[in-house]
Every structure is written in C-alpha cells, then in structure tokens.
N, C-alpha and C positions, 0 to 999 in steps of 0.2 A: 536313479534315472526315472524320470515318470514323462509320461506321453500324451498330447490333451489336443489332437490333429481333429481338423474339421471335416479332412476328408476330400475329396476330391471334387463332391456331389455340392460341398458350400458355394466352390466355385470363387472364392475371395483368396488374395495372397495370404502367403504367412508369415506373421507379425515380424518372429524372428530372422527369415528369409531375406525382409525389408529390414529389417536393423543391419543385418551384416552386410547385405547391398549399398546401404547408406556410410556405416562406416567404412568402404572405399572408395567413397567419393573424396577427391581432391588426393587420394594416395598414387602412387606409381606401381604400374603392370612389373608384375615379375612374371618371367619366362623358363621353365628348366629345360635346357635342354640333357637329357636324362640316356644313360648309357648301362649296357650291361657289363663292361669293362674297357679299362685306356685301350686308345687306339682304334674304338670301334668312328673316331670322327665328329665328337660331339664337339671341340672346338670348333674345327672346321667350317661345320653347319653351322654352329653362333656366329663365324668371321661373316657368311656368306649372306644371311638373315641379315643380319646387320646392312651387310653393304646394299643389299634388294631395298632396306627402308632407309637408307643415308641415298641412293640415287632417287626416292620420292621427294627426298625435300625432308627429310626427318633431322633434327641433330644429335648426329650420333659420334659419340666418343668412347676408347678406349680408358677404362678404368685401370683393366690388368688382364693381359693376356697370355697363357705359358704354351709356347710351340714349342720346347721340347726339342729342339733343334730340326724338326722336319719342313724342309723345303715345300711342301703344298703351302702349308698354314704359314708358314712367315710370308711367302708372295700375297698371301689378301692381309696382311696387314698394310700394303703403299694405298697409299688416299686418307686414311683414318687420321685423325686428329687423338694424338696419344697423349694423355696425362700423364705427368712426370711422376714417378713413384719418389716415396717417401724413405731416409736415408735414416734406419735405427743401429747404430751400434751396439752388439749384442757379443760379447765374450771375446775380443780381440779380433773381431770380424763386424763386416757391414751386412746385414740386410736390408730388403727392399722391397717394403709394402705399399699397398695401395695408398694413396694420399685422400680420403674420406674427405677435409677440409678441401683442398683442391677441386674437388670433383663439384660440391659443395656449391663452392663461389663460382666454378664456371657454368651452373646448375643446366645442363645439356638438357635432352626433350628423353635420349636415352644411354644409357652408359652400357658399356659390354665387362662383365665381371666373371674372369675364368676361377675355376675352382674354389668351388662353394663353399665344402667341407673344410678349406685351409684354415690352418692353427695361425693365427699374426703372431711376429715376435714378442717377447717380455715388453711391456712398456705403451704396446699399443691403445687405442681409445677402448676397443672391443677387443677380448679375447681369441672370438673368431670371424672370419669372414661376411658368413651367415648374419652376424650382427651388424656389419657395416652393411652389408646389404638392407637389412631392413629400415636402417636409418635413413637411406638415400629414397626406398621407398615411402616413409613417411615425409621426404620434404616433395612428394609429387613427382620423385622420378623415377623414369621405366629402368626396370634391368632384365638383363638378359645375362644370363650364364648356364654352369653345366657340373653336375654332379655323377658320379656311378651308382650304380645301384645298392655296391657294397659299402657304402658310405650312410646308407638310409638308416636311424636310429633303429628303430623296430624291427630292420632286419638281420641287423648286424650278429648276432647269435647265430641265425640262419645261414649265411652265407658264411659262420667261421667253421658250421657244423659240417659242413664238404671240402670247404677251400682247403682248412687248416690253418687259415691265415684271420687272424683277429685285425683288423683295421681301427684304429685308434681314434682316426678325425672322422665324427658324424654329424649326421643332422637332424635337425629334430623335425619328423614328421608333419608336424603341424605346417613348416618352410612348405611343403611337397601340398597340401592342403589348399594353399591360400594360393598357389603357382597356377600358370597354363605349362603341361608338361608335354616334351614334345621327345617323343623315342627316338634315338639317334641307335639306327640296326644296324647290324650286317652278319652272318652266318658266322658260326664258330670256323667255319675251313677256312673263309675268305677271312678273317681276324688273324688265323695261324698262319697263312701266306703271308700278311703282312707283317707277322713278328719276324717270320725266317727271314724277310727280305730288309727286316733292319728299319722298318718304319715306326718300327714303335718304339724300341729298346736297341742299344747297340749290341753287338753281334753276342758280345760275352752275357750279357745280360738277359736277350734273347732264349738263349738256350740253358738257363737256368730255368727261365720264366715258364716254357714249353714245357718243361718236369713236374712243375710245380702247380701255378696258378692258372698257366695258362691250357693246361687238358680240356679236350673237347666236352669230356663231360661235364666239369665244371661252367666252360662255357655254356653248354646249353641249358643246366640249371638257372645260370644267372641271366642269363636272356628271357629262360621264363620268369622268372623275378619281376625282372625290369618290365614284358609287359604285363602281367599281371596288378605291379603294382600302380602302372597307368591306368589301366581299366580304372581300378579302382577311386583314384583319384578323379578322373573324367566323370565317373557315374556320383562320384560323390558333388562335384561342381554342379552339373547337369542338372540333379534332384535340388539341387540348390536354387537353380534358375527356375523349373518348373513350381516350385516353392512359394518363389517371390512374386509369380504372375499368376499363382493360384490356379494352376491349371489341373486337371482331375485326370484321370488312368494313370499304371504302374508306370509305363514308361521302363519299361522291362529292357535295357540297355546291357544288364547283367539280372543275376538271380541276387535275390533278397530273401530271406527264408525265417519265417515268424512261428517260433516254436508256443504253445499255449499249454499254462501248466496250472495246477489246481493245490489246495489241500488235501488231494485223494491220496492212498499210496500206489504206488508203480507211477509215477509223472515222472522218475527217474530214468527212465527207460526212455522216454519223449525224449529227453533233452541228450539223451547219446545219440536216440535216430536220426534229432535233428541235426547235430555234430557230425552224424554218416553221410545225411543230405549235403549239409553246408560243403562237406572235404571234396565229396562228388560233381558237386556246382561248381565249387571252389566262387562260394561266395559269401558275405558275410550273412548273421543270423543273429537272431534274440530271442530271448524266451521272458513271454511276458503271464502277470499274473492279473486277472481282472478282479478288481475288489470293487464287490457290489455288497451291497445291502446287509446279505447274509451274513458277510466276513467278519462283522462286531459280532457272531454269535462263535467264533471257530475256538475250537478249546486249545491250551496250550500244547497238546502234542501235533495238531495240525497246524496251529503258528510254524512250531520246529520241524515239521515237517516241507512246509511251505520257502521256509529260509534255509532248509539241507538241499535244497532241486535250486535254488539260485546260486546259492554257493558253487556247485556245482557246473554248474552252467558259465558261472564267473572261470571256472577255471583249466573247462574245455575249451576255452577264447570266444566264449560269444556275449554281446552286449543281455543285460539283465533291467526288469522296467515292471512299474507296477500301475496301473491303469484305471483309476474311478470310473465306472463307468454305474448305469442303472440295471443294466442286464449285462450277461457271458457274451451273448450275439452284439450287443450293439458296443461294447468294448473292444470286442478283439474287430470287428469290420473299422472302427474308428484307427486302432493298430495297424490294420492291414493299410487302408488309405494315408495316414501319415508317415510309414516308410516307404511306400508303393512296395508290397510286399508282392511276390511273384510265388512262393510257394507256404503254405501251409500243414503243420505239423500240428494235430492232435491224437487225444485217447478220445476208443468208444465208450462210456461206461457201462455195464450188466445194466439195462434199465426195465422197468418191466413195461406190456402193453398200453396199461394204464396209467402205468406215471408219463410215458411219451403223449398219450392222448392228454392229458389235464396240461404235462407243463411244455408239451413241444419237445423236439430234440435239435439239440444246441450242430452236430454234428450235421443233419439233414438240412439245417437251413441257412447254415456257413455254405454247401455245395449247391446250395441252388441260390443266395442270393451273391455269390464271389465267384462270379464266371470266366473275371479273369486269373482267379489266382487256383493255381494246382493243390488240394487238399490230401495230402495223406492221415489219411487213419487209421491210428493203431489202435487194436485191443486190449485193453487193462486187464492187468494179474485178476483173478479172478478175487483175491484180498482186497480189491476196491471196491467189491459190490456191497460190501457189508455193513459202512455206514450210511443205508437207506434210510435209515428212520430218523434221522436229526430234525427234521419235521415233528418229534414228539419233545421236543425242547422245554423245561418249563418256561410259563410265562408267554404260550404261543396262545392259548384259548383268550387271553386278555388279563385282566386284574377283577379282582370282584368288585372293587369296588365300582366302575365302568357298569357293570349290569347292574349295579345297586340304584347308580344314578341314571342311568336307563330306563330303569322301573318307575324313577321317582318322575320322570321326564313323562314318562306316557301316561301316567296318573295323573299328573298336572293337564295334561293335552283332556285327555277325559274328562274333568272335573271343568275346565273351561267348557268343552263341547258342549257336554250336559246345561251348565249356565246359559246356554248360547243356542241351545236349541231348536228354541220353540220360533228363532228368527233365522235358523243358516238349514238350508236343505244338507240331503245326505253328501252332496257332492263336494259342499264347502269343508264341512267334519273329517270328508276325507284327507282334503287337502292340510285340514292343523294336525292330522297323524304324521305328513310328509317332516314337519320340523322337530320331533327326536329320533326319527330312523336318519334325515341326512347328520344332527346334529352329533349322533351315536355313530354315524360309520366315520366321517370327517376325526372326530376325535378318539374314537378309543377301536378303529379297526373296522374288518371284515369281518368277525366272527359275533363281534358285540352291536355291529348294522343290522348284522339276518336277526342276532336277536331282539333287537327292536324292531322290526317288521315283522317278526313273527307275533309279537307281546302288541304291537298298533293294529295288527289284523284280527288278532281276536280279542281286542280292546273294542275295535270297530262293530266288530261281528256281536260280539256278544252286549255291547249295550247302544246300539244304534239301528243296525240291520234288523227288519221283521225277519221271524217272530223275535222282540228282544227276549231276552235274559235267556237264549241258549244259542249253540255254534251254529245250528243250522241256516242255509241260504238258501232261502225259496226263490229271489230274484238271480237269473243267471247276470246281468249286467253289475252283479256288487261282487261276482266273482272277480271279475276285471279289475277290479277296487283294490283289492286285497291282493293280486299276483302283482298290481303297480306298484305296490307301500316295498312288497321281495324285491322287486326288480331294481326301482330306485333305493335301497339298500347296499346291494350289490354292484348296482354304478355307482352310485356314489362313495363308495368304499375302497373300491376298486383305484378308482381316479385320486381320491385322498392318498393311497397306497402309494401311488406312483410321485403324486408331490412330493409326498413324505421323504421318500426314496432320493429323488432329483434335491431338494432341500438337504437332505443328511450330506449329500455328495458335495455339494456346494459351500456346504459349512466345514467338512470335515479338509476340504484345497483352500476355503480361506484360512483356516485356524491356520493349517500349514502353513501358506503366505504369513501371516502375522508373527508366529513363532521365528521362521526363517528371518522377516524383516527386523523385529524384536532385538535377534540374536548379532546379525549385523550389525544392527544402530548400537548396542552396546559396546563391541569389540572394534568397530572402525575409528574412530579418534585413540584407541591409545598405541600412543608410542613406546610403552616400555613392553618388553619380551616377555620378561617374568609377570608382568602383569596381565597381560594377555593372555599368555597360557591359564593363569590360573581362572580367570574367570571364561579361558574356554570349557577348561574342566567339569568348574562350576556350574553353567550352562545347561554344558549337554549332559550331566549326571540328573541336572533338576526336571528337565523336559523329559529324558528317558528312564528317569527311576534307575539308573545303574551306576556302578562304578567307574572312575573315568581315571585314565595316567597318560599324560603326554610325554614321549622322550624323544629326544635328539640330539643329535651328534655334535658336538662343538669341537674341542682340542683335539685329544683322542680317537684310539676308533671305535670305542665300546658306547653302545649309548647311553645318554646320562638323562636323569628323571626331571622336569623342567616343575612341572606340577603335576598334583593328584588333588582328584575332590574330596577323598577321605586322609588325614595325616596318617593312618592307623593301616593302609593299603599294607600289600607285602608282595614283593614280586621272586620268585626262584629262578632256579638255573634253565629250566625249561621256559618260563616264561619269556625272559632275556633273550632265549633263542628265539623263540617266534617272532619278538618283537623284531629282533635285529633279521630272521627271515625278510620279515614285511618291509622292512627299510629295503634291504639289499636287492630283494623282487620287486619292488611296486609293487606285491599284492596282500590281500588279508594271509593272516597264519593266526592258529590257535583256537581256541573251543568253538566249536560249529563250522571250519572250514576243513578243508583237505589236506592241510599242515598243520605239524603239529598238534594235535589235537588235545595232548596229554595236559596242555596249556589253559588253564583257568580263565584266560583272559581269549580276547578276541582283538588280534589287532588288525588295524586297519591303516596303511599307506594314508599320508598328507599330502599331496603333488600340487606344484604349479608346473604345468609344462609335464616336463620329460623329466621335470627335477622332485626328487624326494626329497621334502625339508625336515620330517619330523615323524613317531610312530601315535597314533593315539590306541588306548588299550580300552576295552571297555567288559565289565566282570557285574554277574547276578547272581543268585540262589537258585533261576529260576534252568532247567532241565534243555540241554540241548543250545541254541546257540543264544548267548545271554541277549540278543539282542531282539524283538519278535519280527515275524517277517514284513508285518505292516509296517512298523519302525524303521525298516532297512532304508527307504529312499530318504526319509527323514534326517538319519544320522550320517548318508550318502551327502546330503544337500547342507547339512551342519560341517560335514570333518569339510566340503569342496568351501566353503565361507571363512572356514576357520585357515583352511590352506591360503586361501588370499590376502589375509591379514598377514600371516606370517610371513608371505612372501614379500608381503610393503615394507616390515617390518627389515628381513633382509634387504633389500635393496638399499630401505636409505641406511643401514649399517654401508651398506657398499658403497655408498656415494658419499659418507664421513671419510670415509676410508680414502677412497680418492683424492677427496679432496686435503686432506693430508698430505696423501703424494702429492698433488700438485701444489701445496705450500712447502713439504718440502722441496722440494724441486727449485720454486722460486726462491728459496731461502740460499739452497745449495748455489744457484745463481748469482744473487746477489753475496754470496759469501766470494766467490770467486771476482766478481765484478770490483769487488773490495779491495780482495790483496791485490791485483792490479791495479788499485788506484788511491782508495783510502787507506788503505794499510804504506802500499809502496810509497808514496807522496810525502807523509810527513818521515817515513825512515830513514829518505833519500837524505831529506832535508838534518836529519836528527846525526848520519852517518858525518856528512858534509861537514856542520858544524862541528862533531867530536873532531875531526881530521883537523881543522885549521887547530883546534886548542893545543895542539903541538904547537903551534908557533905565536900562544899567549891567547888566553881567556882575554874577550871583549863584555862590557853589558849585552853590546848587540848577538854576539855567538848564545851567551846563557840567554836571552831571550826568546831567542830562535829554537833552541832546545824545549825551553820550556811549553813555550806557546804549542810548537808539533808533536811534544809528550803529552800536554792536557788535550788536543785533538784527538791523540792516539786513544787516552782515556775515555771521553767521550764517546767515539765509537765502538771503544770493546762494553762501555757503558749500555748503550744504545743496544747492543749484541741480548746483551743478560738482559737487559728490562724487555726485548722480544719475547725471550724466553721464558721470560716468566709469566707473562702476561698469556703465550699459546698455552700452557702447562696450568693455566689457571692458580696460581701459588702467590699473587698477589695477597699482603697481608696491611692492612692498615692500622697506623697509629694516629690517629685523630686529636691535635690539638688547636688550640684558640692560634690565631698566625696574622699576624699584623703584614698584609698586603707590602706597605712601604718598605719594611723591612727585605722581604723576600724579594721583590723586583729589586732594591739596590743589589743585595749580594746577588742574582742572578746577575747582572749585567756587569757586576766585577769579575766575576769568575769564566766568563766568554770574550771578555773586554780582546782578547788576542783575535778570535774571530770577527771583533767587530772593527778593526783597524780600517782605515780609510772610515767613516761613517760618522756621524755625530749623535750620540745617542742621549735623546731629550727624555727626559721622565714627566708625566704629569699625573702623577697618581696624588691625591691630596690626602694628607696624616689624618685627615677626620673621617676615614669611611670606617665602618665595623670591620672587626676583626669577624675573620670566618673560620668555621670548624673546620680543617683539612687534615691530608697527610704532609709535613711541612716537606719531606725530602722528595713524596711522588712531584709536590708542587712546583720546585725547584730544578726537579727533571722536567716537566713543560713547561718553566720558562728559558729554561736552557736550551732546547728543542726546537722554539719558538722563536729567541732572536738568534739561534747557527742557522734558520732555516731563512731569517730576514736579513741575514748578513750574507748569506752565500748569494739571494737574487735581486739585493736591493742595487740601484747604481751604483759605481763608486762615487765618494763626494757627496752624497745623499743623506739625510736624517731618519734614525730611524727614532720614531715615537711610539714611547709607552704611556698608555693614559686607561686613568681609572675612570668610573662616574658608577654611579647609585642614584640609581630613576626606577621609578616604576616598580618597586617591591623588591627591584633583584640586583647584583652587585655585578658591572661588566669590565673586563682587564683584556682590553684591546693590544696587539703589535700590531703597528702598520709600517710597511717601508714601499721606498719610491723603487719601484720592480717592474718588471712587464704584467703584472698581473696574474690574473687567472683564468682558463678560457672560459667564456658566458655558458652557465648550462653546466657546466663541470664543477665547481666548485667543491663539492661535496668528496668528488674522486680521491683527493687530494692526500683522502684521512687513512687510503687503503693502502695495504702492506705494501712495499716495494712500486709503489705510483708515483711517478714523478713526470708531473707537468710540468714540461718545458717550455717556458713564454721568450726565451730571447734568443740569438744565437749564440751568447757568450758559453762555452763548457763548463758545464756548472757538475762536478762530483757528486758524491750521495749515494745511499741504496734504498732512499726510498721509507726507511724505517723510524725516524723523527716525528711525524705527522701524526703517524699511527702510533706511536706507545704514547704522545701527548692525547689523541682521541681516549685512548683504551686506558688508563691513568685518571684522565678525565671524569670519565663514568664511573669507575670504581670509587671514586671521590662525589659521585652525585651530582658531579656538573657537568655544564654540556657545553663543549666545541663547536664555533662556527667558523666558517671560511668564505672573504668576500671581496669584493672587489673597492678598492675607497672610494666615495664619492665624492671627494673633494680634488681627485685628478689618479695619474696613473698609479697605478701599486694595490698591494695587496692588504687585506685588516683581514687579523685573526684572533678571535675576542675567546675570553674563557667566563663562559656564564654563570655567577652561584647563586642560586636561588636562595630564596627567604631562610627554610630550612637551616641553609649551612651559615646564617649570619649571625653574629655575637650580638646581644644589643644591650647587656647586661655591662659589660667590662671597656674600657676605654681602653686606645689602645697604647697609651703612658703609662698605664698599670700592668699591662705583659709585657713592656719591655726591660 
C-alpha cells in the first residue's frame, strides 16, 4: 500500500475520489437496509421506504419479497407491482427465484430485493443473490434490500465466536462499501417480546431460538456489530465525498489512528500501543513508514527490522503503507491529511541537545504544526539510542575525486582572474570565484561546496587581496567578499540537497510506475494459465532478485505447483503448510511473518475480492524476511496485478464453462424437440408401413420405409457430425473431387426428401476439380438441398448451379421459399437457429446449417446465406477459393 495525498491545505479533489465518483455515473443506487438479527424489521422498513418513493412518483416494483408469514409485512405489500418469480426445478421439487431477465425488460426506476445473502438454486444466472443485484445495478437500476449483520463476510468468524452458530450465506464487504446503509434497530427486550409473541418464529421455533440465538447477550453483541459496522461504512463514504471535493480538515466523524514507525529498534512496541489505541477508539489504524533520502543508506538488518514491525502490524489488523516523502515531518503530515487522521502514534528517540538544535525534532514539530490531531508519545527502549552515529557512514565526506576537481576548478578560476586582471576590479574576481563553489556544491554536495569556498577564499585572499601573496586582510569590506563565496556555498548546497532529495523521490515512484506498468503490459494479453504463472514468476524473481513458486488449488485440496522461477526450487512439509496457511487465511505465513516461521519461503495470499485464487512463495539467502522492507509495497502492488490477471483468467474459464452449459442445455432441447418430432415422425411412418406388409409388400410401402429410414439416418447423421465438430475430432482426407459428380450423387441420395420439387442441375463438367473432403462435401450438400426441400414451395424448382468467375469457384442452392429475414442472414449458420419465414410447420433442430458452416471451414471454404435476386427464395453458395482448385488435372481423368 503506498500513500501520495496532497493534503487538505492543496485544496484540489482527489483524482481517485473522482474516478470512483465517475464510475457511478449511469449505475443504480443500492440501499442496505442492515439489521442486527431477523425480526428486528428490516423488511418492513424496505416495504415502507419503498412505498414513501412509489407515492412521489418513483417506479417502484417488487423483485422479491420474504414476509415470512407475518401479517404487518404482507399488508404493505397491496399497491406494489410484483414481478413474477422465476419457476427452477430442482430435485423433484420447484423453486422460485427472482426473475433477473424480468425485472430487466420491465427496467423500473427501482426494484425492492429481500434477502441479500440468499444462495439461488442450481442452474441459476448467478450463484448468489448479491450478484443479480449488482447486475441490475449496473444496467442503471436502484435497489433496495436488506441483510443481517451475521451475514457480513468479515464478520462472520466473529459472530460464530459467541453465537455458536456459523451462517453459511455471506457477503462480501465490498456489497456493504459501495451501499447507503440504513440501521434497522430495536432493543434486544423488545426483539425477545416479539419472538415470544410469535412474530418472528412460530411458537416451537420460538423457543428453541430464545436458548440458543436469540440470548440477550448475543443480541446485544450483534447490535453492537451492526452499528459499528455502519459507522464505519458511513465514515468511509463520507471521506469519500470529502475526497472528491477536495475539501481539507479530519472531519473526525470517527477516530482514525496513524501509527509511525522507523528502522529503530522498539518501533514494535508503537504498533501494540497503536493496536491498544485503535481497540479503545474502536477505530481503524495504520502504521506507516516514511522513506526519505536516508533509507537507500539502511543496512540489511534495519531493512528486516523495518518489514518484522509491518508484518506485525499486518497481523494485529491494521492497514500497513510506506510513504516517499523528502523529510519524516512532511511525510507523515502528508499521511495524516490523506487519511484525515485524528490520532497520532509515535516514539521519542534518546536525542541529544545538539543533534535537536542542528536537525530539529521530528516529535515537537508534528505537536505544534497538527493541531487537530492528538499525538501520543512514547518513549523508545533505551537500545534505540545507539545507532546515533550513522551519520559517520562511508562516503558521507564525498569522493576525492569531487575535491580533486574542485581544486582543478578554482585554479582554473585563478589562472583566468590573474589573465584578466589588469581589466576586472576586485569585485568582478570575486564574482568568477562564485562559479566553482556554486558548481562544487550543486554537483558533488555540502561538504565539497564549503570546500570550495574555503579553497576560492583563500584563493581570493591570497593572490588578489592587498597585501597579495599572504592571508592577511587589511581592507574590512574584502571580509564581506570571502563570508559571501561560505555562505553561497552553503545555499547553494543546501538547495541542491533538497533537489537532489525531491528528484531521487520522483525517480525512485516513477521507476515503480514503469516496472508496475511493464509488468502489466507483459501479463495482460495472455490467455493461457500456465503461461501466465510462469512468466509471473519470472517477473517478480527478475525485479526482486529472489525466488518465486506460484501454487493453487485446482481438483484436489492440496495445493499444486503451477510455476517456479528456478526448476531446481524445493519446497517441504513445512513449507506446504504455510503456503496452504496463506491460502486458507488470506494472509502471509512463513519466514519473516508470525506463521510459521520455520518456512524458508514467505508466502503471500493472491485475492480478487474476498476470493483467494492462488499462493505466491518468495525465498533468499538474504537474513530475516527474504523480502527487503522497501520491496514490500512493490511486490504488494506486483502479487495485487498478478491477482487480476488470474482472476480474468478465471472468469473466462467460467464463461467457457457456461457456455457449455448452455449448449448443452440447447442441445438437450433440441434432442428432446426431436424425438417428439424427428425421431417420432418417420417411426410413425416406418411402424405404419411394417403393419400393412402383413397384408402384401407394395413398391409404395418399401418406398415409404426406405425414404423414412434414410431420414432417420440423416438425422442420427446430423447428431454425430455435431458431435464431432463441438469435440473438435474433425479429421480430413483431402482429395481432387470432381464438383459434377458430387452434386449428382448428393441429389440422388435425398432425391426422397426432395419429392414434390423439380431439381435442375446447372453445374457445367468443365469447372476445376477442387481439393476437398469428398464425404464432409457430401454432407453439405445433403444438408443444403434437405434444408431447400423442407422450405422451398411445393411444385417449385429447386436449382443447383456452379460458375467460376473471379479467381474463385461458387456452388450455389437456391429454392423458391419465403426467404430469409433482411439483416439475419447470417443467423441461419448457428446451432439450433431456425428462421422461420412461412407459416407452413416446418421440423428440424436447427443443426443442418451449422455442421455445413463448421464442415465448410474445416475444408477452407466459406458459407454464405442470401436472399435470390431474381425473386422470392433463398441462395446458399459454398465458396472455394483459388487455393482449393485443381488446375493441373481435368476432370475426365479423375473419373
């Protein structure tokens, strides 16, 4: 998590404030009305809301409403306009859900939705309720509904740890986030009066419930729940709004409490008091770490130092955030103003008199410039005063070489002056000293500026100033001369410093941005799993220098290894546990956290939502938690990018998946549609005829037989060429196929289907033969005239006609039919689609169309569907490009 807030004092909205304001524009208002347990009358209050904005003129309809059989709540259901629930057969029983599409198409202004948390039957569009709600919110419409407290994701542990009762159907937090939540109260006595009197529960149920759930105590736990966790939502909206309109102070609505921690030791101590504070407020907290300047100098046991106090802090429940800033003060006041922080948590450290006089104290000037926020200060173990002296660091005097060209820089300045003498007074000489003290402090520091104002003053001094060739100054006004060359040394140095400082910061949030976006733009186009992981692996091992193992759960429940950046990795029994820790908690386990520790690896939860999809591991050489503490938000903001992908990654597995179901579904439909009609039809017919051959075989009976067995054929045909073509098991044999040939036998071999019709051929013997599959070809044109036989008139012609124009070879059917609707054409080609142009009943399941498309293309050539221009009816051409034509062999010589 990292924090980059303007503060109150910019006075400008905040950017993100305005995105997420933006993206509910054109959404629909959701409403909770929120309870601390049934009965306390949150439907009630939603019937009654409802009806207060349906008498404004609002339109307001019933989705789903459960009264429970209590006479209040069924009386304000008269007036309402109910949508018809949705009718799912489910184990020798009906149930009866919301109808989503309903609601949909009657798109109201706002719909009333009871019970949030509800589970829908098998079969439904969404799993849960909560999900058809948010659908109806994204096409623009309001809802109003109503959940319990013990329903809430996040508190569901909490509410099992008293009740005893674990609740199964939840919600995810985020729902309770995005809501306006409205308390639906009433006292635990007056709740128990109304179990006893049978308002809630019937009599026997009642008095189980009274034993159990429904104890005064637990009520009043859950009531404090429930408003608690409104508060919280409320101050979170709120800060949201104040956000977006860039307004400035805390807005102290509730306590917010901003813990502030260091590379010192005892900052551990901070983050409990803060934890003491937060439980006391009973409000939320963070503990933030401000990385300034110094922090590229912190050795590796202060890195681990710095990420054992976040860890920590991760796991007393408070958010954790690391903060570029230029200085301690103007970080954490930047913190305090982007959360409107209301209390303050730091250490004092052992400082001496004189290190507060040169560098200030960070503690005194957080209580005098943060007037609205409460500071507490603790005093650090007295094992923090010790490393005082990191101020003697090497490489803090500068580089010698800096002095070297320092020296060379003022001897040049010299060596000009002297040239230039005898025409620039003392005061112009002074001024060409000014360009290698600014030049020296600008590039190589403070320490190598004084020394070049030191080295230009008695540069100056000594071969300019009377008397020359010694230190002395007779003239007081050349003193002035030589304290200006220190002084602009010292500003100038100074000021560089601070560039310097604001540029490293600047550079060091864009690298981040580019890495982060880098990492993104690699991993978002791909669609394969296993390829994803491994170059997430890859990635974050290359950027962080450490070892990296992604596992997640597929069949089984053990997790399984998806990728590693080293093949060579090795994970044990303890490892496995952490990892699957980290799955099963949402949180880190393993070296450098509070679990398992025994674990070489560090894992870290992958989440979209409330949902864990995957563990990532990450393992070093390096001492304490492999990963450094500056690294943390980095590989925080990598595992949150990498969790996105996999989540897309999921989804459209889920939407294959679906979509399966709903082909089979249609499949299992038109299977059924069949034996009612294709199947039964020619059977009928097939039974019929066997019966009369008791009393003497006609041509006409074996005709009859035959013709309704090659039908039957036909369709169990049609069956298996589906099949094979969803199952991808199409195989081709490709040979040279003389056109004439194939369209004769095709139209002998349907000739029964095509009764009534006069079927003219006009394919001419001199087109090229074409590379095909001769038997896929055979099945679309079989396909083709049972499809121009069943809707051509009767009495009608139907024609076959070849031509070869234009580079490419086209084998037209056209029959005199109703056509095809304008605009549709195309429809035609999809599974189980059957455009119906006349009234006549026309059979079929739709599947013809589609295995000649899907056939087609496996063959290279392409299907069209259209309407004739030379009067009513339909033309359905089968296209072969250049490609697929013979031009070598005539076709006298393949026959």
């Amino acid at each position: 998590m990292s924090i980059a807030g303007s503060g109150p004092e910019a006075g400008r909205p905040d950017p993100d404030a305005l995105l997420r304001a933006a993206a509910q524009e054109g959404r629909g208002r959701l409403k909770i009305f929120l309870g601390a347990a049934p009965g306390v009358g949150k439907t009630y209050e939603m019937l009654s809301e409802g009806a207060a904005r349906r008498r404004d003129g609002v339109d307001v309809v019933i989705g789903v409403v459960e009264t429970h059989g209590r006479v209040e709540t069924e009386a304000l259901l008269r007036g309402y306009e109910i949508v018809a629930r949705r009718d799912v057969p489910y184990q020798a029983r009906t149930l009866h859900e919301m109808d989503i599409d309903a609601i949909l198409e009657r798109a109201p202004r706002l719909v009333l939705v009871d019970e949030l948390a509800h589970t829908n039957a098998p079969g439904s569009r969404h799993p849960k309720r909560y999900e058809d709600v948010k659908e109806l919110l994204a096409a623009g419409i309001d809802v109003y509904s109503t959940v319990n407290i013990q329903h809430v994701e996040s508190l569901n542990d909490v509410v099992a740890s008293f009740t005893r009762v674990r609740v199964r159907e939840t919600v995810p937090d985020s729902i309770l986030e995005q809501a306006e939540i409205e308390v639906v109260d009433i006292p635990p006595d007056e709740l128990i009066e109304r179990l006893k009197a049978g308002k809630v529960y019937l009599p026997a149920e009642a008095t189980r419930a009274l034993g159990h759930f429904f104890s005064k105590s637990n009520l009043s736990a859950l009531r404090e729940l429930a408003l608690r966790r409104a508060a919280q939502a409320v101050d979170a909206r709120m800060l949201d709004d104040v956000r977006a309109l860039g307004l400035g102070g805390t807005w102290a609505g509730s306590e917010r409490i901003v813990v502030a921690i260091s590379e010192l030791p005892g900052c551990d101590t901070l983050v409990r008091a803060a934890k003491r504070v937060a439980d006391g407020l009973r409000g939320p907290w963070t503990a933030v770490f401000i990385e300034t300047p110094r922090a590229a100098h912190f050795t590796d046991e202060q890195h681990t130092r710095i990420a054992a106090t976040m860890t920590l802090a991760t796991q007393l429940g408070g958010a954790v955030a690391t903060v570029p800033a230029e200085t301690v003060v103007a970080g954490i006041k930047s913190v305090l103003a982007d959360l409107r922080a209301t209390q303050l948590v730091l250490g004092k450290s052992n400082r001496s008199r004189w290190f507060e006089l040169r560098h200030g104290s960070v503690v005194d000037t957080l209580v005098r410039d943060t007037p609205d926020v409460a500071v507490h200060v603790l005093p650090m173990p007295p094992a923090a005063s010790s490393p005082q002296h990191v101020r003697t660091r090497p490489g803090q005097w500068g580089a010698r070489s800096g002095y070297a060209i320092t020296a060379a820089m003022v001897a040049g300045v010299t060596g000009i002056a002297s040239a230039l003498f005898q025409i620039l007074d003392l005061g112009n000489v002074a001024l060409l000293y000014l360009l290698p003290v600014m030049a020296a402090a600008s590039i190589f520091g403070l320490r190598t500026g004084l020394f070049a104002g030191i080295a230009s003053s008695l540069a100056y001094n000594f071969f300019f100033l009377p008397p020359t060739g010694t230190l002395t100054i007779n003239n007081p006004e050349n003193v002035v001369s030589v304290l200006v060359l220190l002084g602009i040394a010292v500003a100038t140095s100074q000021l560089t410093a601070r560039v310097r400082a604001q540029a490293d910061i600047a550079a060091a949030s864009a690298r981040t941005n580019a890495i982060l976006a880098g990492f993104l733009r690699q991993i978002a186009g791909i669609n394969d799993l296993d390829v994803a992981a491994q170059m997430i692996c890859d990635d974050v091992a290359r950027l962080l220098d450490v070892q990296v193992v992604l596992l997640a759960r597929s069949s089984g429940p053990d997790l399984e290894i998806l990728a590693a950046s080293d093949p060579a990795y090795r994970l044990d029994v303890m490892d496995h546990a952490a990892a699957g820790w980290a799955f099963d908690t949402g949180s880190s386990a393993g070296k450098g956290s509070g679990t398992l520790t025994a674990s070489e690896w560090l894992f870290q939860p992958m989440k979209a939502g409330e949902t864990v999809l995957g563990v990532i591991g990450v393992a070093s050489d390096r001492a304490g938690n492999p990963v450094r503490a500056d690294q943390l938000p980095l590989l925080s903001s990598l595992i949150d990018q990498a969790s996105l992908v996999l989540e897309r990654l999921r989804l459209q597995t889920e939407m294959r998946d679906v979509e399966t179901v709903r082909t089979r579904d249609r499949l299992r439909a038109a299977l059924l549609s069949s034996v009612s009609h294709d199947l039964r039809t020619p059977l009928t017919a097939v039974i019929a005829a066997a019966a009369q051959l008791r009393h003497g075989a006609t041509p006409e009976l074996i005709g009859t037989i035959e013709s309704e067995a090659q039908r039957l054929n036909r369709f169990v045909a049609n069956l298996l060429d589906m099949a094979r073509v969803e199952a991808g098991a199409l195989k081709l044999d490709v040979e040279a196929t003389d056109l004439s040939d194939a369209v004769t036998e095709a139209a002998h071999d349907v000739r029964r289907a095509l009764e009534g019709h006069e079927v003219r051929l006009d394919v001419p013997p001199d087109l090229p033969l074409v590379r095909v599959d001769a038997q896929l070809l055979h099945h679309c044109l079989l396909n083709l005239l049972d499809n121009a036989g069943r809707y051509g008139e009767p009495g009608t012609d139907i024609v076959i006609e070849g031509r070869h124009r234009y580079g490419e070879l086209r084998l037209a059917v056209l029959d005199h039919g109703p056509g095809l609707p304008p605009g549709r054409e195309s429809e035609v080609f999809e599974t189980f689609r059957r455009l119906e142009g006349s009234d006549r009943a026309i059979g079929g399941t739709g599947l013809g169309l589609a295995i000649v498309k899907a056939f087609a293309e496996a063959m290279g050539m392409i299907v069209e569907a259209a309407n004739r221009p030379d009067g009513k009816g339909a033309a359905f051409t089968l296209v072969f490009p250049a490609p697929l034509m013979v031009r070598d062999l005539a076709p006298e010589s393949a026959s």
